[in-house]
C-alpha positions in Angstrom: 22.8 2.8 7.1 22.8 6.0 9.6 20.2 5.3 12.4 18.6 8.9 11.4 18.3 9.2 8.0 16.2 11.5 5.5 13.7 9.6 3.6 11.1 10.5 0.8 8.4 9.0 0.7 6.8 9.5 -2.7 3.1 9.1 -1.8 3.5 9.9 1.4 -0.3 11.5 1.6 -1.9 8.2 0.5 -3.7 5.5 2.4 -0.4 3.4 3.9 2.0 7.1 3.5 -0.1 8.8 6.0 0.5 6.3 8.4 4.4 5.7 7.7 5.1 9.2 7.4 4.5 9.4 11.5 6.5 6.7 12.0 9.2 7.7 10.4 9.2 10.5 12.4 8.6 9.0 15.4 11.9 6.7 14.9 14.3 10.3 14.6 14.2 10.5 10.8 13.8 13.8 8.4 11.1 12.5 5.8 10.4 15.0 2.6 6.7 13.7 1.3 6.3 13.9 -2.6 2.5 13.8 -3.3 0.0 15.4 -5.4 -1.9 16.0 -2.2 -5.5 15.0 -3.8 -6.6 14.1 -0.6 -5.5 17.0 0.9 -2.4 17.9 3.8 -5.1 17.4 6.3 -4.4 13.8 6.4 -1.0 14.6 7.9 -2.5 17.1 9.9 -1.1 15.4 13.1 2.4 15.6 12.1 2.4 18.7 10.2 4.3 21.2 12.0 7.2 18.6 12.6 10.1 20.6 11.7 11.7 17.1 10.7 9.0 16.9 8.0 9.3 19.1 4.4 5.8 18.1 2.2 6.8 18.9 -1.6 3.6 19.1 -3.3 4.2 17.7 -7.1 4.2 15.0 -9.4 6.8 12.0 -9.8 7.1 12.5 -13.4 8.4 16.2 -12.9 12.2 15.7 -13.6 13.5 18.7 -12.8 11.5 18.7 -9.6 12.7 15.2 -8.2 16.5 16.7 -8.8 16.0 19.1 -6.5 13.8 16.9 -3.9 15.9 13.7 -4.0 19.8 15.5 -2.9 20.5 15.1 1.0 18.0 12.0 0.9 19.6 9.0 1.9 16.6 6.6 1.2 13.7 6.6 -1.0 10.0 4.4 -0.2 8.0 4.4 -3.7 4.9 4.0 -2.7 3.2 6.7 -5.4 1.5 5.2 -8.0 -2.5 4.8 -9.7 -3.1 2.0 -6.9 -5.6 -0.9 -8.7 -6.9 -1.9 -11.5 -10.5 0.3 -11.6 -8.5 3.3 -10.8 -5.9 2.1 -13.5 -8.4 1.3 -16.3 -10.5 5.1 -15.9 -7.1 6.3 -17.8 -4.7 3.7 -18.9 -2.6 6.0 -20.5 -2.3 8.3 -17.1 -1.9 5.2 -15.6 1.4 3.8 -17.5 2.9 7.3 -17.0 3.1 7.6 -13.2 3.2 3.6 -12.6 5.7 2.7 -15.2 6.8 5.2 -17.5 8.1 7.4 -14.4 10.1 4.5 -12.5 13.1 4.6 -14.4 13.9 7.8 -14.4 13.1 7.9 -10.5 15.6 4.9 -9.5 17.9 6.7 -12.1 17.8 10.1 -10.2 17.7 8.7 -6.9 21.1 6.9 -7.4 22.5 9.5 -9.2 21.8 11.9 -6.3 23.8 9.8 -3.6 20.7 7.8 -2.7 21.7 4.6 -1.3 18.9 2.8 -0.7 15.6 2.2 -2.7 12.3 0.6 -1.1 9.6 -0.3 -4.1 6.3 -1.2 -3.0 4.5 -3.7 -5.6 2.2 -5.8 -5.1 0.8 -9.6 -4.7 -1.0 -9.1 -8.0 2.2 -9.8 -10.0 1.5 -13.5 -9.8 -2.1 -13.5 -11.4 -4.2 -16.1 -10.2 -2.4 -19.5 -9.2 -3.6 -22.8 -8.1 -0.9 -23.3 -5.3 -1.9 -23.0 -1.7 1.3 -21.7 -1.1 2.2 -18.6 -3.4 6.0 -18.3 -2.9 8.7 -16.0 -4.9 10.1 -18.8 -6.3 6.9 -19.1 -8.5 6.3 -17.4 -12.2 4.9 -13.7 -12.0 1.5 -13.5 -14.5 -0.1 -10.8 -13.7 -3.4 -10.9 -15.5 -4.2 -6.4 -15.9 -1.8 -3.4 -16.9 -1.6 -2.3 -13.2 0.0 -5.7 -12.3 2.2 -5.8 -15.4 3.5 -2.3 -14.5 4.2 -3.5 -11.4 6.2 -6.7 -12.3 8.1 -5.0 -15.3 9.1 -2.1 -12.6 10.1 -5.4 -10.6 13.1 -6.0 -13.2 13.9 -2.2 -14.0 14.9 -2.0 -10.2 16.4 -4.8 -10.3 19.1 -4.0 -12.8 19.8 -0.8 -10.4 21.0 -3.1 -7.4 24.7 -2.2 -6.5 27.3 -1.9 -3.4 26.5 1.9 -3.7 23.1 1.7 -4.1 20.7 -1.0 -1.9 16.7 -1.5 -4.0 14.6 -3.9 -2.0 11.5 -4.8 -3.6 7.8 -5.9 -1.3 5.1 -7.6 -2.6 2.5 -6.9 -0.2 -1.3 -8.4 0.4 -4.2 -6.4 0.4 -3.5 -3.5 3.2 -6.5 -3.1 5.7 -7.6 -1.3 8.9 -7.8 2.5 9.4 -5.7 5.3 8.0 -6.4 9.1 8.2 -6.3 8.8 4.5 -8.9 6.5 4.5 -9.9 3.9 1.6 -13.3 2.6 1.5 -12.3 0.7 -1.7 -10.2 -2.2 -0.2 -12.0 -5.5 0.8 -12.0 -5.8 3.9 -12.8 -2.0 4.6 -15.5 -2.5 2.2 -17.7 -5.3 4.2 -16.2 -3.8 7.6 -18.0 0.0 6.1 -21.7 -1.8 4.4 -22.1 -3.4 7.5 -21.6 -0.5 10.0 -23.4 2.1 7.4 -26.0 -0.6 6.0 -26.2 -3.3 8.8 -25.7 -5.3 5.6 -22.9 -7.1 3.9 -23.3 -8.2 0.1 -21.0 -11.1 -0.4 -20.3 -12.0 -3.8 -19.4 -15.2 -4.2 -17.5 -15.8 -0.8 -15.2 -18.9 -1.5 -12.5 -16.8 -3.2 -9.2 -16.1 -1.1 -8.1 -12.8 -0.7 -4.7 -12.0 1.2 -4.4 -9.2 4.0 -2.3 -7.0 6.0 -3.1 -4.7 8.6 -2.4 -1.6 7.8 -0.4 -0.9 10.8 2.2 -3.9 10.0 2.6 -2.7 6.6 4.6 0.7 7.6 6.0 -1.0 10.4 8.0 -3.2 8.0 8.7 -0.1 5.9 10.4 1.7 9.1 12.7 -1.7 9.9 13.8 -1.9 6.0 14.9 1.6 6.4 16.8 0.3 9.2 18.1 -2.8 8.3 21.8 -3.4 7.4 22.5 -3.8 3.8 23.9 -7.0 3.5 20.2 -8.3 5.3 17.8 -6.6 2.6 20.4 -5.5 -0.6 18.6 -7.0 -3.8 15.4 -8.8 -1.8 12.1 -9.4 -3.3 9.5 -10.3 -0.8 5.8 -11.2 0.1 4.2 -9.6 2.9 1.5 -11.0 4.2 -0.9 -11.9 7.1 -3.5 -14.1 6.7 -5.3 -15.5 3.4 -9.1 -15.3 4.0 -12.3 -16.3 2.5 -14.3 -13.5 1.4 -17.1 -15.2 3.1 -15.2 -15.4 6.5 -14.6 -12.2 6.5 -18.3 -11.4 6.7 -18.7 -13.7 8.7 -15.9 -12.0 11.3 -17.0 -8.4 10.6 -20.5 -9.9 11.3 -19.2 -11.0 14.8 -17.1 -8.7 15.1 -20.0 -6.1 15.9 -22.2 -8.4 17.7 -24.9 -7.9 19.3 -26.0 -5.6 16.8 -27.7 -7.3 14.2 -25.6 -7.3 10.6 -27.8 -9.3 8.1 -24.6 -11.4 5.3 -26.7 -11.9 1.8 -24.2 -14.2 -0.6 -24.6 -13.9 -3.9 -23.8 -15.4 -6.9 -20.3 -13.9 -9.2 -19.0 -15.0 -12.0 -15.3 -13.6 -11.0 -14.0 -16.8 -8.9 -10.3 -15.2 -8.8 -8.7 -16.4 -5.8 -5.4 -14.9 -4.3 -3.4 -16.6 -1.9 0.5 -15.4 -1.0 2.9 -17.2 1.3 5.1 -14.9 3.7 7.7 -17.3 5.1 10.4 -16.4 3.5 10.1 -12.5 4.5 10.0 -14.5 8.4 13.3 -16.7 7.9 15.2 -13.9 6.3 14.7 -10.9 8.8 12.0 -11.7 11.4 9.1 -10.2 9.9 5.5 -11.4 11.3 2.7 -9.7 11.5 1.6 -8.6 14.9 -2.3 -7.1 14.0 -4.7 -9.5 12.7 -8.0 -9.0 10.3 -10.1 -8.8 13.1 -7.6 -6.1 14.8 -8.1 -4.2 11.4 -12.2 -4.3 11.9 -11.9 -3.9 14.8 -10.1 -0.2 14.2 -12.8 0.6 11.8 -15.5 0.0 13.9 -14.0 2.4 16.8 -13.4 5.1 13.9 -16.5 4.8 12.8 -18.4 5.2 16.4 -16.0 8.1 16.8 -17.2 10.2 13.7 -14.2 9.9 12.0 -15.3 8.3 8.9 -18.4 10.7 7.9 -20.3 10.4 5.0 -18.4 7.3 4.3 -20.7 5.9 1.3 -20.4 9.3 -0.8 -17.5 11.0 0.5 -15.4 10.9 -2.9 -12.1 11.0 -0.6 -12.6 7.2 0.3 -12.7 6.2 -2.8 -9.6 6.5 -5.3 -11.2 6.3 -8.8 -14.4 8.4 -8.3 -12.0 11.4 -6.6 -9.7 10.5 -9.7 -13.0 11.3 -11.9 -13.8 14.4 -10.0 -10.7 15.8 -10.4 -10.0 14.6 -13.6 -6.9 13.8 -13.2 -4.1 13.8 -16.0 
């Protein structure tokens, strides 16, 4: 690959976009962001008169649009998409469109513009719920909703797309955390981190289950090295990305500390959802290097300070934090 390339990010206004997009820039690239813009351009406000950045304001099922986006690009990071399973379920139908319907004809137009490389993100979810400690690639994908199914089947349409010309690399990454100026309150460990700020309380529902995380920050840091990588390191790779696999309860229990002395009062209570996710990143590690450098704590740690700096107002009924009530406001279709 060039070391300055232009890359679309599809998505590049969401939660992990508007922190990649500045990175991207920051390493010499040209990026072209392909978002809807729900949350508004503000969120790139920082970068936004970057005459290395283009926004194209639009929707990835628009054909004729992403002909005329995707020429001169020479990757592509897929990050749009209806991100979990509530915001999935308020419209299954939209839902299928944009996360599964649209994919082919996206990897399709993307090669067939000169494209040569192809970053999906997907997620840990593909592999439903497994009773390994150690949730490797090697292991069976059963994803348990239609957002995870999208995701896997999208898994296999890339898949068949992998060539000499034209490089796809596929991450399956944990739960993203931490701050973003696109900001989601709907994320676990963003949740407890905003309750017990806002509320001086944390509701902990059950508390044994695992959840996988990765700092927000790590996430688009890996996304700017597979841009960079040499082909022959990422062509055809499918990997986990991950940090750390946590308790639900020990988060609590580290937000709780986290913002000691103030007093932040942890009430468990009983669930009967018991799913427990856990995801092994060491092949990721022996394969290019990749460890994560920011920890959970790290990621609270960044939400405190955003929230003692004003820069999370109104953060329990602000609809911009959270992706399925702004979907509902907008009515999205």
């Amino acid at each position: 690959m060039t070391s300055k390339q232009t890359v679309l990010v599809t998505g590049g206004g969401g939660y992990v976009g508007s922190v990649l997009v500045p990175k991207l820039l920051d390493a010499g690239h040209a990026v072209r962001v392909l978002d809807l813009f729900i949350y508004g351009r503000e969120v790139l406000h920082d970068v936004i008169d970057n005459p290395r950045l283009e926004l194209v304001a639009g929707d990835i099922r628009d054909q004729p649009l992403l002909r005329k986006c995707l020429p001169g690009c020479e990757t592509v990071i897929h990050l749009a998409c209806i991100s979990n399973d509530p915001s999935f379920e308020l419209n299954p139908e939209l839902g299928k469109s944009i996360n599964f319907d649209a994919f082919r004809p996206l990897v399709e137009i993307a090669r067939d513009s000169g494209v040569s490389r192809f970053i999906y993100a997907s997620s840990s979810s593909v592999y439903g719920v497994k009773s390994e400690p150690d949730v490797t690639e090697t292991l069976k994908l059963e994803p348990l909703t239609d957002y995870s199914k999208f995701k896997a089947m999208c898994e296999d349409v890339l898949q068949e797309y992998q060539s000499p010309d034209f490089t796809t690399v596929t991450l399956r990454p944990a739960t993203v955390c931490g701050y973003s100026p696109r900001l989601r309150l709907d994320l676990t460990v963003n949740i407890l981190t905003n309750h017990a700020v806002t509320n001086r309380r944390i509701r902990v529902f059950g508390g044994s289950q695992y959840r996988p995380n990765l700092h927000i920050e790590d996430m688009t840091d890996l996304y700017v090295d597979l841009v960079q990588r040499p082909r022959g390191e990422v062509a055809g790779k499918i990997w986990n990305a991950g940090y750390d696999n946590m308790q639900v309860q020990a988060i609590a229990d580290l937000i709780q500390t986290s913002l000691s002395p103030e007093s932040i009062e942890v009430v468990a209570e009983p669930t009967d959802d018991l799913r427990s996710y856990r995801v092994n990143s060491e092949l990721i590690r022996k394969e290019i290097g990749f460890t994560a450098q920011h920890s959970i704590r790290d990621a609270v740690d960044d939400l405190v300070a955003a929230f003692r700096a004003d820069r999370i107002p109104n953060s329990m009924t602000d609809e911009r934090y959270f992706n399925i009530r702004r979907m509902q406001s907008l009515q999205l279709g």
